[in-house]
N, C-alpha and C positions, 0 to 999 in steps of 0.2 A: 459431358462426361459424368458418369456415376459414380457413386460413395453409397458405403454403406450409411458413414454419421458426418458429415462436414460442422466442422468447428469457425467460429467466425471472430476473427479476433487474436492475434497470436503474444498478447503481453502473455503476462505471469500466468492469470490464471487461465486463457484457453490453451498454452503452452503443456501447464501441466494434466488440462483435461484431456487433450491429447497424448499426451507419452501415459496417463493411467488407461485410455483405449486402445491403446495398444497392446499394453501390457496384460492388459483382461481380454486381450483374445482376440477384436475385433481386429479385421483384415484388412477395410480400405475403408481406411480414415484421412481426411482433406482437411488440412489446419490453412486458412486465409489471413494474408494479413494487408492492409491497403500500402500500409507502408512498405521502410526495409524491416525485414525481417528482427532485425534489432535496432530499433527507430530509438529516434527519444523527444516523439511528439504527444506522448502518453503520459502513462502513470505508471510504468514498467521498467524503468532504465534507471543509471544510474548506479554508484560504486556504493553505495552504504547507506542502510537502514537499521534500526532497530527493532526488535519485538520483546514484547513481556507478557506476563499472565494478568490481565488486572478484573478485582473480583466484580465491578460494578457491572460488568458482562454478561449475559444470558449464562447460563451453565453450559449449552450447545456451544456458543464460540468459545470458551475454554478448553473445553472437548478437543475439538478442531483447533485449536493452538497446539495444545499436546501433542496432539497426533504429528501436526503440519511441524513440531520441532524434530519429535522423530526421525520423518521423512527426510527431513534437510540435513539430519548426520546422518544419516543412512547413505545419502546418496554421497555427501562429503567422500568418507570413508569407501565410498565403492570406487570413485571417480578419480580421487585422488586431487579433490579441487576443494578448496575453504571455501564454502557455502556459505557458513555461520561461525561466527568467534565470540567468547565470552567476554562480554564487556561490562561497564559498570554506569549509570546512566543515575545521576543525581539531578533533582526535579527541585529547582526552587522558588520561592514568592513571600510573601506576608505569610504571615502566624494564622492569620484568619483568614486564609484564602482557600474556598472549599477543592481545588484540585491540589493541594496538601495534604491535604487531611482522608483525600478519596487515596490517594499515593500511600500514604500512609495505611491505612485499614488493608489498600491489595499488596502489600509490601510484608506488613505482620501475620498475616493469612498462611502466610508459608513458613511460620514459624520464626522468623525476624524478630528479635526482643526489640531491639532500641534502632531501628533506623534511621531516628532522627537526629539530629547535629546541627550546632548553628551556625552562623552565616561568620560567626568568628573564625569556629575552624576550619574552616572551607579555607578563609584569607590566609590562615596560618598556614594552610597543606599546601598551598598554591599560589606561597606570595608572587609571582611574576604571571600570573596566569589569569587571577580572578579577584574584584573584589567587588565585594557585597555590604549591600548595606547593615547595620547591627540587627535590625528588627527583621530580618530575614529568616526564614525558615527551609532548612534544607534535608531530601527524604534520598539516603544512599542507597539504591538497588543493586547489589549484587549477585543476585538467585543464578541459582546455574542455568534457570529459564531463560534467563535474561542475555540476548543474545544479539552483535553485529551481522547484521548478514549481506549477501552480494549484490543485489539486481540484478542487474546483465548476467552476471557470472549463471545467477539459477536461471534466469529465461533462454541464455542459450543452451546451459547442460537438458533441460528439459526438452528443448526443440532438437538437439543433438540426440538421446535417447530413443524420441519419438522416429524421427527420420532412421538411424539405426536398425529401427525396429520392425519398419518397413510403411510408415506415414510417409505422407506427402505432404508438404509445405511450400507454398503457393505464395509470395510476398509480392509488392507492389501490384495486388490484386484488390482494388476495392469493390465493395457489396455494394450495389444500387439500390437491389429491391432483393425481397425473399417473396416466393406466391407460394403460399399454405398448399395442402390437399396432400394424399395417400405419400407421391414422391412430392417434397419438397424443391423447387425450383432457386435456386441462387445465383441473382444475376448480375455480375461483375461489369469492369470496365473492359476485360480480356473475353468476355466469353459466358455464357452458362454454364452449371452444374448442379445437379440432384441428389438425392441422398432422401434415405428412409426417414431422419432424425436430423435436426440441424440443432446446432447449442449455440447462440450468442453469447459472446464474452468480449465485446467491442468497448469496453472501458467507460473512456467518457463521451464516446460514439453510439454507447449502448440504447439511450432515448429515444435518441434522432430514430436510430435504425427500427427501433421496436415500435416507431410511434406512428409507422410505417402501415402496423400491421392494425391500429384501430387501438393503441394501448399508450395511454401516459403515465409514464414511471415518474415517481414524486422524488426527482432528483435533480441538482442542482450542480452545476460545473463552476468550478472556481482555481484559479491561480497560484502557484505555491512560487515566490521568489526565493530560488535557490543561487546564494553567492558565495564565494570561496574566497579565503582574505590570504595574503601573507602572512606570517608570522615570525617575529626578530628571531626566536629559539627553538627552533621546528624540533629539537629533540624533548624539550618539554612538555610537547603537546603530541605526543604521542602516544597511539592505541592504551598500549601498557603502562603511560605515565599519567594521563587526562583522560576522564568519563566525557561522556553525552551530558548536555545538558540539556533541561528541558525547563522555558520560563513561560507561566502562564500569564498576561497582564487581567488583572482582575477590574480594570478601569474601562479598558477597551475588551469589550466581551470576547470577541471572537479573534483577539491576537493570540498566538503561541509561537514561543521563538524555540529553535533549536540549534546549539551549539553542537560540532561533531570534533571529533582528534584528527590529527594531520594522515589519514590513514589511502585516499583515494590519490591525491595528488603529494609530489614532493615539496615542505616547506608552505603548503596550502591546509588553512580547516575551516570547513565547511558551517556557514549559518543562513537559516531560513527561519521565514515566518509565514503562516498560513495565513489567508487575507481573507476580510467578509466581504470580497467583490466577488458578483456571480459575473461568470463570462459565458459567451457563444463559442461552444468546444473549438470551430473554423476560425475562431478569432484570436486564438491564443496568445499568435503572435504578434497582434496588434499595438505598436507602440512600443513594444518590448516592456522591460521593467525601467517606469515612470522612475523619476527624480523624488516620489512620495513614497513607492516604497523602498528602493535604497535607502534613502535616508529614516525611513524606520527601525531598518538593521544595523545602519552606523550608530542608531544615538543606540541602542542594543550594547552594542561591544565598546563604546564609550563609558557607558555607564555601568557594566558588570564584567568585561575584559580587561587584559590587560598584554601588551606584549603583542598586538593585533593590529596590524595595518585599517586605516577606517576609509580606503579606496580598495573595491573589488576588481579580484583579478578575472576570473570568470563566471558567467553568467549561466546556468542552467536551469530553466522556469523548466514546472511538473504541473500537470494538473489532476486536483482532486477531483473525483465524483462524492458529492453528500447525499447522502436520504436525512430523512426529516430526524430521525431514531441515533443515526451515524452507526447503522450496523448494513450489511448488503443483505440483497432480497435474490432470493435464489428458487426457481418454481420455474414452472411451465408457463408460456405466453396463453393469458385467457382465451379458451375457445380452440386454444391450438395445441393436443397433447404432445405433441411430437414435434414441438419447439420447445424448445429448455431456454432459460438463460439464468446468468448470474451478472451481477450489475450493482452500482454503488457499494463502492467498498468501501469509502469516506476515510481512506489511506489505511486501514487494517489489511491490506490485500496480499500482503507479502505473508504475512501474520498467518493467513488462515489456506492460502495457494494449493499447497497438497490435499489439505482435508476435501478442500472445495471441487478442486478435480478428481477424488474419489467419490465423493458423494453426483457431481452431475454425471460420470458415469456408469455408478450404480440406477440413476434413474433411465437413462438412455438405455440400457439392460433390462430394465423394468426388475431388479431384486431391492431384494430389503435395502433401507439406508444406514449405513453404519452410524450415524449421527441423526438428530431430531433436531428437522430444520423447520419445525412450526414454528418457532419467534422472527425466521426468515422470511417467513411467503409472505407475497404481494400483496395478501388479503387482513394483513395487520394494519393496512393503511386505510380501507376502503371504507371500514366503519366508522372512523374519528369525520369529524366535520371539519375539521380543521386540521393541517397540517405545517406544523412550524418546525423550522430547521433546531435542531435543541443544541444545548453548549457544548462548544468542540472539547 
């Protein structure tokens, strides 16, 4: 079957590359996804995330946050569905811990006098909730930036719009192969199909599948153990009473744990920590989550909760894509102008989703880009000799 653009990929952002192809015009657009449609074997699902502006960012991904915040009340407001909700996300650790002090500088940037506060009042605001050591340092973000958003909720209003719109979405369809040339050939478990332009947007599939075509993306898949606790006083820990927490351990490089409010589940709030194990994307579920990392998240909420069951009730591993930079690489497959992809989001993907499905289909248009995605292309990579994953 023919398409004008097939989209490969249906999380967040080939979802939203999608519903903006259609919205600019384009007629017969094919969004593929291997899974279901709203799977949660990716990095796309899921009842709640956060976003913020933080300045240590290219000036391009701040850009594309703004915008991509836009987008997400726009569509709230059109749809009638909380996309996004203001929340408040306090980041804490050591006095001397350099993602304090980065917190701090993108937190004052927006005009923030005093964000700071210490690990005392924190105890004081939230005796049954949190306690912290004294020598603690804690950075309050409340910008109106600063926003909860949906998962599932945006990837299906997205896929909803797109099909609306008069797209086709294709699930339980997975990409074997792509064969280049004038009509691009894409060859499924169901079938083939062609198309002028094809955009990959296969998440943490995205390597494998590009690697396909004669191209190693310098990306690396790894594990997010997401677990959800009880809690004795579920109205204390909620949305409008408990922030986000965000702990960076400064001992173990690559740990960051994140508390969330009782907001997805009843009487459930949500903690994960990202992990420096690289995994085979096919292997995700292998083993499930070991007995090493639960128990990195219990001795977590042991040592800075309080009011928090330390056996999980549910289990929902995510996995991230990293690039070396932790920013995503968005460009055409070398040699092949009429393969697009975007790829390693290294968990900003939600963050930047709208912008990103404007910009891939400004280029599949061949018009100007409304954004300057030179600190994104693949060829920031090609000239360093070395490529090392930098701190989360």
């Amino acid at each position: 079957m023919d398409y004008d653009v097939i989209v490969v990929g249906a999380g967040v952002e080939g979802s939203s590359t999608a519903y903006q192809l259609i919205k600019n015009g384009v007629r017969r657009v094919l969004l593929l996804e291997q899974f279901h449609a709203l799977h949660t074997r990716g990095s796309s699902h899921g009842g709640s995330r956060f976003t913020r502006k933080f300045s240590t960012q290219p000036d391009a991904v701040n850009h594309m946050f703004a915008e991509s915040a836009k987008v997400y009340q726009e569509l709230s407001d059109k749809c009638g569905k909380k996309l996004c909700t203001p929340v408040s996300v306090v980041s804490f650790g050591r006095k001397d811990c350099p993602y304090i002090q980065r917190t701090i500088d993108a937190v004052r940037e927006d005009s923030v006098e005093q964000p700071l506060i210490s690990a005392r009042e924190m105890n004081s605001r939230f005796p049954d909730q949190i306690s912290m050591p004294d020598d603690f340092s804690c950075v309050w973000d409340n910008r109106p930036s600063t926003k909860l958003l949906a998962p599932s909720l945006i990837v299906a209003t997205f896929q909803d719009l797109f099909v609306r719109g008069g797209g086709v979405l294709l699930d339980n369809h997975c990409v074997m192969d792509i064969v280049p040339g004038d009509r691009v050939i894409v060859r499924t478990n169901k079938g083939d199909f062609s198309s002028r332009k094809v955009v990959i947007t296969a998440g943490a599939w995205a390597p494998k599948l590009i690697s396909k075509l004669g191209v190693q993306l310098p990306i690396k898949v790894q594990r997010a153990e997401v677990l959800y606790f009880k809690v004795d006083c579920p109205d204390k820990f909620s949305l409008d009473k408990f922030p986000i927490l965000v702990y960076e351990n400064e001992v173990l490089k690559m740990d960051k744990f994140y508390a969330f409010p009782q907001y997805e589940y009843p009487g459930l709030i949500k903690v994960y920590y990202r992990t420096a194990r690289d995994i085979e994307v096919d292997d995700r579920d292998e083993g499930g989550a070991g007995p090493e990392s639960v128990e990195k998240v219990v001795q977590f909420i042991k040592t800075y909760l309080r009011g928090v069951a330390t056996t999980p009730a549910i289990f929902e591993p995510c996995v991230y894509s990293l690039t070396p930079d932790i920013l995503p690489i968005v460009d055409e497959v070398p040699g092949h102008s009429n393969l697009l992809f975007a790829a390693g989001f290294s968990g900003i993907g939600f963050k930047l989703a709208p912008a990103i499905g404007q910009v891939l289909t400004e280029m599949v248009l061949d018009r100007p880009l409304s954004f300057d995605i030179s600190t994104l292309r693949l060829s920031r990579f090609t000239m360093k000799e070395k490529l090392t994953v930098a701190k989360l």
